[in-house]
BAVO-379246 format. One record per atom (N, C-alpha, C): residue number from 1; residue in one letter; atom name; x, y, z. Coordinates in steps of 0.001 Angstrom, whole numbers. Atoms other than C-alpha are relative to their C-alpha. Layout:
BEGIN
+-----+------+------+---------+---------+---------+
! pos ! code ! site !      px !      py !      pz !
+-----+------+------+---------+---------+---------+
! NUM !    A !   CA !       X !       Y !       Z !
...
+-----+------+------+---------+---------+---------+
This chain:
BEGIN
+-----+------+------+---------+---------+---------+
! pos ! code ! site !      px !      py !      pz !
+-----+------+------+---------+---------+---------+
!   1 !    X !    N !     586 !    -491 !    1230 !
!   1 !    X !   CA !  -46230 !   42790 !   99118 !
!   1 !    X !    C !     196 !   -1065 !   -1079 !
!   2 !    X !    N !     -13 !     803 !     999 !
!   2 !    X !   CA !  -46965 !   40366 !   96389 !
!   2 !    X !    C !     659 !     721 !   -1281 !
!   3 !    X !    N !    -951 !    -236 !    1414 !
!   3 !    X !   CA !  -45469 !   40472 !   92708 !
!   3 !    X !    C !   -1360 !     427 !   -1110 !
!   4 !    X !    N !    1274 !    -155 !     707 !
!   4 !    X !   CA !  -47978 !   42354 !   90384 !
!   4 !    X !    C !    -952 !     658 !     472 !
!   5 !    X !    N !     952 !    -307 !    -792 !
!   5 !    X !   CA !  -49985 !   43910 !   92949 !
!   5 !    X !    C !     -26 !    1132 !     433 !
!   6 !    X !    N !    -154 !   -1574 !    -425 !
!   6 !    X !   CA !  -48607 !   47934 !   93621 !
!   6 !    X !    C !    -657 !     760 !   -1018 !
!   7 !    X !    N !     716 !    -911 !     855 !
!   7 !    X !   CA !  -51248 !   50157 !   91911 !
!   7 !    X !    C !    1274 !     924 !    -774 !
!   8 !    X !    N !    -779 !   -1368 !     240 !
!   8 !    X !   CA !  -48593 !   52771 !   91531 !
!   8 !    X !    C !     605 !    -519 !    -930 !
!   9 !    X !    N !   -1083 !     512 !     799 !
!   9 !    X !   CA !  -46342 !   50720 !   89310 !
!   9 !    X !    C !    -732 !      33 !   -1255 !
!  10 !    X !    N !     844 !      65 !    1175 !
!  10 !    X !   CA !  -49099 !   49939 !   87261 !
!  10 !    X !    C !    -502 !    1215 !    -754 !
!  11 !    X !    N !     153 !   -1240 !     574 !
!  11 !    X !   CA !  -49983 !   53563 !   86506 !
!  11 !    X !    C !    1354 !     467 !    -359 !
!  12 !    X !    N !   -1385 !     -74 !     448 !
!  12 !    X !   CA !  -46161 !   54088 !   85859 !
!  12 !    X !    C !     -40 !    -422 !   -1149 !
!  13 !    X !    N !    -144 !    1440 !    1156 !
!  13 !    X !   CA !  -46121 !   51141 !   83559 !
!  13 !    X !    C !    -812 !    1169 !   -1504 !
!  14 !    X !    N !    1039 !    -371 !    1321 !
!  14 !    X !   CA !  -49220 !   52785 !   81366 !
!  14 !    X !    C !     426 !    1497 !    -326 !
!  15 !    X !    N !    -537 !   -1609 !     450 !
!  15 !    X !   CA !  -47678 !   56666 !   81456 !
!  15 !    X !    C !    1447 !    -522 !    -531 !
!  16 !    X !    N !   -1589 !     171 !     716 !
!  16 !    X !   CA !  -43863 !   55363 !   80263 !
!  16 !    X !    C !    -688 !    -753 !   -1625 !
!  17 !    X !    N !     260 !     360 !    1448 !
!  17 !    X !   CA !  -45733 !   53281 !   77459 !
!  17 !    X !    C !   -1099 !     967 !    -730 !
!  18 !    X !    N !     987 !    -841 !    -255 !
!  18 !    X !   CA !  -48429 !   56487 !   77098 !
!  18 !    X !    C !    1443 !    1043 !   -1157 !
!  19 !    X !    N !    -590 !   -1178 !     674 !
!  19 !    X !   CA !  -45189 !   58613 !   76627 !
!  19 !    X !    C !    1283 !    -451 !   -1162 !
!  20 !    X !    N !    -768 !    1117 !    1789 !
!  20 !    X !   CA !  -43223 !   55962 !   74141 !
!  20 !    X !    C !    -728 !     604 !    -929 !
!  21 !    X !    N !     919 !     236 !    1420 !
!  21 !    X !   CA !  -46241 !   56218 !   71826 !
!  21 !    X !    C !    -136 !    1488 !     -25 !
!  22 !    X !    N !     391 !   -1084 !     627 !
!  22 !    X !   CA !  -46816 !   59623 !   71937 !
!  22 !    X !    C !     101 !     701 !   -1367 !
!  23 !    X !    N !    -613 !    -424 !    1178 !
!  23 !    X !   CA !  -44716 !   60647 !   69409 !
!  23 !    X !    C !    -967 !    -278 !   -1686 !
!  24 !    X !    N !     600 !     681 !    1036 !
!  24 !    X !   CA !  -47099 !   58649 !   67282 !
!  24 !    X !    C !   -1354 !    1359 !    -285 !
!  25 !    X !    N !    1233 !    -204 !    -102 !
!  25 !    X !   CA !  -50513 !   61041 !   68036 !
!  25 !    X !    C !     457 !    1631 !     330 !
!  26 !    X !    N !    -820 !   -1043 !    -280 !
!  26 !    X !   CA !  -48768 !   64160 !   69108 !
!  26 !    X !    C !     676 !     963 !    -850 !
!  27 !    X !    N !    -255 !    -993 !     702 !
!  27 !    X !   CA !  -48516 !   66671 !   66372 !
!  27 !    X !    C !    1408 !     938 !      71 !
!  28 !    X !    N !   -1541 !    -987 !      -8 !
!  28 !    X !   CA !  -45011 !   68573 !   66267 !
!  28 !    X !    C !     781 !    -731 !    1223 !
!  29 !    X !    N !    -833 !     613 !    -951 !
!  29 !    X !   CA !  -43626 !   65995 !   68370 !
!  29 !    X !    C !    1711 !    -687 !    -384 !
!  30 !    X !    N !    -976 !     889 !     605 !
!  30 !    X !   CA !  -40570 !   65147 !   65996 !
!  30 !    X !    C !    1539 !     396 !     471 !
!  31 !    X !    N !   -1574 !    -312 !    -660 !
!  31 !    X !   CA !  -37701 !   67090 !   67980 !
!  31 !    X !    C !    -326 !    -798 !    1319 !
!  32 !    X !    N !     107 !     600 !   -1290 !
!  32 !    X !   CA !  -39086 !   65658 !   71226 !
!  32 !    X !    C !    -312 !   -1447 !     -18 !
!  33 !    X !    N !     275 !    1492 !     366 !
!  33 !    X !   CA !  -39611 !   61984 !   69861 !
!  33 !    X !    C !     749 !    -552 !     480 !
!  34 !    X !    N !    -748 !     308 !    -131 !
!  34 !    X !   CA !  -36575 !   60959 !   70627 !
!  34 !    X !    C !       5 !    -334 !    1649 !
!  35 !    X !    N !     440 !     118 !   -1503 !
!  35 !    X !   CA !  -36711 !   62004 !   74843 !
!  35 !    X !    C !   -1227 !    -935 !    -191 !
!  36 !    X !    N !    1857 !    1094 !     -81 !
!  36 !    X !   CA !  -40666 !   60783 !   74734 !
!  36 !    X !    C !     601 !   -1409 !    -268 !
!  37 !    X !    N !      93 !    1413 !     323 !
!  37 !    X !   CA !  -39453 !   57476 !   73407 !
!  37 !    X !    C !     798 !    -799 !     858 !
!  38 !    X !    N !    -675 !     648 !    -952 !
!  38 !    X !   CA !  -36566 !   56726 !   75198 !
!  38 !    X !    C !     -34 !     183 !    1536 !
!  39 !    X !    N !     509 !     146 !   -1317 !
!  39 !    X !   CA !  -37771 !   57907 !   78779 !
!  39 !    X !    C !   -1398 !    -398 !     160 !
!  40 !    X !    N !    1553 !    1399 !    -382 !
!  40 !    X !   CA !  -41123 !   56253 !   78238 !
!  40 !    X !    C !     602 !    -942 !     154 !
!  41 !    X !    N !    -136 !    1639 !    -399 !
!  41 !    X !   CA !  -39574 !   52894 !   77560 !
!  41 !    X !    C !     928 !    -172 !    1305 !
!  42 !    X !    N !    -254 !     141 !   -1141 !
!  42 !    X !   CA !  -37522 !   53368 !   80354 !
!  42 !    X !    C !    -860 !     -29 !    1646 !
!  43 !    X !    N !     344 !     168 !   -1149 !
!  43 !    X !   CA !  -39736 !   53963 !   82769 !
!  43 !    X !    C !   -1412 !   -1157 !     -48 !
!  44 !    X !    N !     966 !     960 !    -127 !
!  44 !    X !   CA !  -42281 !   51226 !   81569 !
!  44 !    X !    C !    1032 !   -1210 !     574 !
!  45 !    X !    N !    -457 !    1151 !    -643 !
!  45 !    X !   CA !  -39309 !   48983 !   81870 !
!  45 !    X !    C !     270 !     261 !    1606 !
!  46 !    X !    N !     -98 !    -409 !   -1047 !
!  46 !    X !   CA !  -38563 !   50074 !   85245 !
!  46 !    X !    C !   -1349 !    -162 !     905 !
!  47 !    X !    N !    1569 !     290 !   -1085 !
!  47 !    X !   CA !  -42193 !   49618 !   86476 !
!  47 !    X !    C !     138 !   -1527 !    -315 !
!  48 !    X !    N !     320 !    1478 !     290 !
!  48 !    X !   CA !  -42495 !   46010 !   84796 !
!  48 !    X !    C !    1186 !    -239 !    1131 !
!  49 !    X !    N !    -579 !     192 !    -663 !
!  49 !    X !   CA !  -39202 !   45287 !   87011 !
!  49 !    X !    C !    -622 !     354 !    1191 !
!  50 !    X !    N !     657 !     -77 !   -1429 !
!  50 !    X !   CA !  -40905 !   46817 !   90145 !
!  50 !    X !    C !    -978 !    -850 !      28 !
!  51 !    X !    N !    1220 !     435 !     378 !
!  51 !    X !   CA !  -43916 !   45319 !   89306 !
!  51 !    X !    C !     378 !   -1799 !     556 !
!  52 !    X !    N !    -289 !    1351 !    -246 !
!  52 !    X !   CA !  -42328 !   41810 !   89242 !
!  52 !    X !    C !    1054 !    -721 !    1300 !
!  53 !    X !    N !    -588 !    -124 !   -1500 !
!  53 !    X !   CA !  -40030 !   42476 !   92295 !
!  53 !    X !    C !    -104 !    1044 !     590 !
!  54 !    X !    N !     327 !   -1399 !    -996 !
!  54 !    X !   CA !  -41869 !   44659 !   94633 !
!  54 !    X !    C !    1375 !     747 !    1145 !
!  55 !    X !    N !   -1143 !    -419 !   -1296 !
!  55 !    X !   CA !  -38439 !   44545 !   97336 !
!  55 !    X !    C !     979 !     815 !    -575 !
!  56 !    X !    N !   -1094 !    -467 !     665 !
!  56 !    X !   CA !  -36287 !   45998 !   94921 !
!  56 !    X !    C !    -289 !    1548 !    -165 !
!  57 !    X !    N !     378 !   -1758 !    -756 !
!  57 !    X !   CA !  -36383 !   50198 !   96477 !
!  57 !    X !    C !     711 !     368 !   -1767 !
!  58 !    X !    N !    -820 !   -1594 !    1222 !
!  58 !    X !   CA !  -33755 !   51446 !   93419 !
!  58 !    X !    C !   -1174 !     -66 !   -1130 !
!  59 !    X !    N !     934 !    -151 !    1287 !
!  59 !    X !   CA !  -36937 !   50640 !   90439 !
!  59 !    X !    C !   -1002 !    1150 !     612 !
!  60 !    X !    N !     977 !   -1518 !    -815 !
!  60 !    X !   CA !  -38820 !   53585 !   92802 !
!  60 !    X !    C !     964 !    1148 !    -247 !
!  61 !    X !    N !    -238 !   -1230 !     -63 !
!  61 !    X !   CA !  -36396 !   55750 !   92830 !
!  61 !    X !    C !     830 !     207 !   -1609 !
!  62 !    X !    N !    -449 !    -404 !    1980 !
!  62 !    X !   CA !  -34899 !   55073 !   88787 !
!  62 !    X !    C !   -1471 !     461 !    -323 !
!  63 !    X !    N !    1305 !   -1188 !     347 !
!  63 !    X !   CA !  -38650 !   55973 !   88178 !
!  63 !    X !    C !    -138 !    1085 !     457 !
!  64 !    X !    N !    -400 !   -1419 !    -517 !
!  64 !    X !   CA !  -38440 !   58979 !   90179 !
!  64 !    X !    C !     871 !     805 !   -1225 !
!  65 !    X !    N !    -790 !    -543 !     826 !
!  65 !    X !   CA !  -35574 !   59827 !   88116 !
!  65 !    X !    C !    -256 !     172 !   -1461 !
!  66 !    X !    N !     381 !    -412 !    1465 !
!  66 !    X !   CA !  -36637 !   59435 !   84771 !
!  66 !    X !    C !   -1455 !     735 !    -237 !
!  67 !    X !    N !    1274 !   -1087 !     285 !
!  67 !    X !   CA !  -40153 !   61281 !   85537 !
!  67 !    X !    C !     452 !    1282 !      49 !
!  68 !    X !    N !   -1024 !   -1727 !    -125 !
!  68 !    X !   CA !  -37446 !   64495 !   86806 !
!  68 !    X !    C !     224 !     661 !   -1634 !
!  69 !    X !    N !    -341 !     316 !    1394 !
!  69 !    X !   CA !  -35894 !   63352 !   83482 !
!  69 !    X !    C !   -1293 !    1048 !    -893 !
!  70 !    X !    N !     965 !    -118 !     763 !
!  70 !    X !   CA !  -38861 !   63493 !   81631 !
!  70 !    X !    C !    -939 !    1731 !     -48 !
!  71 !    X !    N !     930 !   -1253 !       8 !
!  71 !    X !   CA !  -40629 !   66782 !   82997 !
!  71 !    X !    C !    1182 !    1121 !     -39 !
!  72 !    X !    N !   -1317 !   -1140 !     314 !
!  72 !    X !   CA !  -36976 !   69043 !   82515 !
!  72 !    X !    C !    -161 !    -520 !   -1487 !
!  73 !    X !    N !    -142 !      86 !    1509 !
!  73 !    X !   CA !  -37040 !   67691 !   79111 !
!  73 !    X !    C !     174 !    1536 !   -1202 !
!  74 !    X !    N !     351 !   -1146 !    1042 !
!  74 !    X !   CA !  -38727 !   70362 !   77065 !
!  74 !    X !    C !     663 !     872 !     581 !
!  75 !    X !    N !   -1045 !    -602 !    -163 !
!  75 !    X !   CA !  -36266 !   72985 !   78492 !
!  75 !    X !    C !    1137 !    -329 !       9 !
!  76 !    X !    N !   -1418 !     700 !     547 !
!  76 !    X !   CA !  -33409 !   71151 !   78132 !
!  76 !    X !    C !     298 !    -565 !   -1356 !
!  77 !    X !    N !    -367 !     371 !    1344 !
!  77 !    X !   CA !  -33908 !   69677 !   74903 !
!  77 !    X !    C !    -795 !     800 !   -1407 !
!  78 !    X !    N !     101 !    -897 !     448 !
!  78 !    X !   CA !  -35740 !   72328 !   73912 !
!  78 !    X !    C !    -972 !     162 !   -1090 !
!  79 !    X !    N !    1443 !      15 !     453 !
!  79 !    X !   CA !  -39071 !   71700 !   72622 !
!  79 !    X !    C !   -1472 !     437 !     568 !
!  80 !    X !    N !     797 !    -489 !    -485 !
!  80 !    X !   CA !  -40900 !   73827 !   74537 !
!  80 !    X !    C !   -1275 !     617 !   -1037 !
!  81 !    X !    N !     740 !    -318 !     751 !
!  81 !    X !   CA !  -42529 !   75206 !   71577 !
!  81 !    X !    C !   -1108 !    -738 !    -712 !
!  82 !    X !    N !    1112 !    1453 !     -87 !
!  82 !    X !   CA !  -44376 !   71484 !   71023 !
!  82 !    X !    C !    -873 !      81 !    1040 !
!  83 !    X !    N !    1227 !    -103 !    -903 !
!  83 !    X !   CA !  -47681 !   72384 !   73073 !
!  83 !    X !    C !     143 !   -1320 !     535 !
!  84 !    X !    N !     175 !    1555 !    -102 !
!  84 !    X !   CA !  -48326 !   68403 !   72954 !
!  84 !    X !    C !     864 !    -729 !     760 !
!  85 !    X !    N !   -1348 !     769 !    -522 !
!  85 !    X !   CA !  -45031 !   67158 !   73587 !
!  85 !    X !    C !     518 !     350 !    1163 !
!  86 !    X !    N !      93 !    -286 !   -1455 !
!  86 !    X !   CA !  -44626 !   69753 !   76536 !
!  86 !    X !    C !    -554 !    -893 !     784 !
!  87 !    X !    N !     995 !     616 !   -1034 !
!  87 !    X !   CA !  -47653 !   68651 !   78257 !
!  87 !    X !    C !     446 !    -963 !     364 !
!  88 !    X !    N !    -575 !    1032 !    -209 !
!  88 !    X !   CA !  -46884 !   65775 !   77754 !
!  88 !    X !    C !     879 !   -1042 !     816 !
!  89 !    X !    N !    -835 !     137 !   -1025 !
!  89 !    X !   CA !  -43854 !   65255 !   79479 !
!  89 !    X !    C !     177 !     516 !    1275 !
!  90 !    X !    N !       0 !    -575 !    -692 !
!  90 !    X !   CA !  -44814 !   67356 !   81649 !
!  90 !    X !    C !   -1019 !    -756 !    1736 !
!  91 !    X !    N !     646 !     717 !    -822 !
!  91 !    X !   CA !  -47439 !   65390 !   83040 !
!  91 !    X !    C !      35 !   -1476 !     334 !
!  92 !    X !    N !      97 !    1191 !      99 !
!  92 !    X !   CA !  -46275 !   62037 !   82632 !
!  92 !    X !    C !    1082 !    -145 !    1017 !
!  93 !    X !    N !    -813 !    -230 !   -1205 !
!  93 !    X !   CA !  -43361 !   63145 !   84522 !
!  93 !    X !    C !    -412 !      49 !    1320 !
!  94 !    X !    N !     201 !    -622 !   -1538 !
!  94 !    X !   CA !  -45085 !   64851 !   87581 !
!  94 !    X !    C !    -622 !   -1370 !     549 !
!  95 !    X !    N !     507 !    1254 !     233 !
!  95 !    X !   CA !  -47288 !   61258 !   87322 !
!  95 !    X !    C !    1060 !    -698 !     831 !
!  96 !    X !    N !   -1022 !    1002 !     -85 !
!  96 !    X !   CA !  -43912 !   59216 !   87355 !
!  96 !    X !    C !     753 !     502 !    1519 !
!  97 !    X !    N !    -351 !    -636 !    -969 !
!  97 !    X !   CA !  -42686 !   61315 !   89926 !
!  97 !    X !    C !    -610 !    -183 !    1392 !
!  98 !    X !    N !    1189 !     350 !   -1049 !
!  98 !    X !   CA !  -45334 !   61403 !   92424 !
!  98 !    X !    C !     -12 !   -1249 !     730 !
!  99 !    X !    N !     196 !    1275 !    -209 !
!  99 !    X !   CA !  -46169 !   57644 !   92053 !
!  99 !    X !    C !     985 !    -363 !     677 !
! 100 !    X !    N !   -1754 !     619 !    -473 !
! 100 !    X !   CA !  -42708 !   56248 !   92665 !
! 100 !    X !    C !     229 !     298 !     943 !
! 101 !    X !    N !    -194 !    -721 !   -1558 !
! 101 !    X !   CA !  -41941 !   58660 !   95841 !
! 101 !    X !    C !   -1041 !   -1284 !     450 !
! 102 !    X !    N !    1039 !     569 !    -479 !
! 102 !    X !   CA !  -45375 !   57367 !   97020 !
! 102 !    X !    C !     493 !   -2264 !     308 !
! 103 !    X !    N !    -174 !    1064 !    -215 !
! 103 !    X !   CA !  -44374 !   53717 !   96723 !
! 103 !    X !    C !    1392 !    -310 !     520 !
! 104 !    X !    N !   -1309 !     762 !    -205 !
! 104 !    X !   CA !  -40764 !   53754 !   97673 !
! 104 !    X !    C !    -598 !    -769 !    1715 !
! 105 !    X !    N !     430 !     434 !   -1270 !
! 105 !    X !   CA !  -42219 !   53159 !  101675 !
! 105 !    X !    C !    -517 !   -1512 !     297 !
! 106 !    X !    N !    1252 !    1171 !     379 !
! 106 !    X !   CA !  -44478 !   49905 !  100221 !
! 106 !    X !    C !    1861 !   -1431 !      77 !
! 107 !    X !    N !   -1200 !    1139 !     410 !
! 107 !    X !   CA !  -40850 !   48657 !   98610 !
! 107 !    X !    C !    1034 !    -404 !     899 !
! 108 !    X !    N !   -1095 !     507 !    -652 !
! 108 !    X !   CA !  -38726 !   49456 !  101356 !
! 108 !    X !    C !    -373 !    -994 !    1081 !
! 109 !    X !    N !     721 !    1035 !    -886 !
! 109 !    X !   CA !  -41385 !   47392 !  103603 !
! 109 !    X !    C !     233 !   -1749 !    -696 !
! 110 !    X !    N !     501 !    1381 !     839 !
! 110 !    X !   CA !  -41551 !   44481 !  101017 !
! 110 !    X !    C !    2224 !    -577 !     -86 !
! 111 !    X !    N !   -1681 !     388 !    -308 !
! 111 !    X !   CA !  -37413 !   44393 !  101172 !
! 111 !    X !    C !      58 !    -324 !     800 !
! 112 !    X !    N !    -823 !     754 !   -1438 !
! 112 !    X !   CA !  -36944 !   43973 !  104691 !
! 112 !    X !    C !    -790 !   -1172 !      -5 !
! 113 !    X !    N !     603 !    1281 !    -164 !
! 113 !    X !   CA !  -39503 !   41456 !  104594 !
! 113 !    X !    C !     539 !   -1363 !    -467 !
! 114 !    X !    N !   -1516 !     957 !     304 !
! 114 !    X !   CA !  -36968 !   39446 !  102358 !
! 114 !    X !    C !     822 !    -313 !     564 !
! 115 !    X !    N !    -987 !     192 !    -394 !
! 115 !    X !   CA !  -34362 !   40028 !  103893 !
! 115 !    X !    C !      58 !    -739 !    1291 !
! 116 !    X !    N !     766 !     829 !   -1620 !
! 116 !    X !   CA !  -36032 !   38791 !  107446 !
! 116 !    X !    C !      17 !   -1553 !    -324 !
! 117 !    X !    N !     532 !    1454 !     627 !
! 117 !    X !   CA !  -37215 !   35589 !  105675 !
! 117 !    X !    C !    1064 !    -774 !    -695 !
+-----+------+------+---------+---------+---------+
């Protein structure tokens, strides 16, 4: 697997910087700004790292984790009452979630291939 080249990362990449900015466009998003901002930029950084080293399995499954993150949010931090900010995380999560699973198989292929070589 080349460097730059896993669709999945790249849709990661654009939902973690998607759910950074929200806060910006997102009406009653000012208790949930805080989550939204800091598990977006995490999981954009976390894709740019996959992104630039496909062999490296744990940036699949820290994205995994911060889409979990991300879609428990609004019951845990308790902004369920933010329509926007729900959704939001809700879907950027299941997104982050999804993707990541989906590619850990790509990364753990593109590791051994390292490690062979």
């Amino acid at each position: 697997m080349k460097a730059w080249s896993r669709w999945q990362d790249w849709v990661t990449l654009v939902a973690g910087i998607y759910a950074a900015l929200s806060p910006i466009w997102v009406n009653g998003a000012s208790g949930a700004a805080p989550s939204l901002i800091v598990l977006g930029v995490l999981t954009a950084i976390t894709s740019l790292v996959s992104l630039a080293n496909p062999g490296v399995v744990a940036t699949e499954w820290l994205n995994a984790l911060w889409g979990v993150l991300l879609f428990v949010a609004p019951w845990v931090i308790t902004y369920t009452q933010s329509v926007g900010a729900s959704w939001t995380s809700w879907v950027v999560g299941v997104i982050t979630v999804v993707l990541s699973l989906t590619a850990v198989p790509a990364s753990k292929a593109a590791h051994r291939h390292v490690i062979q070589h």
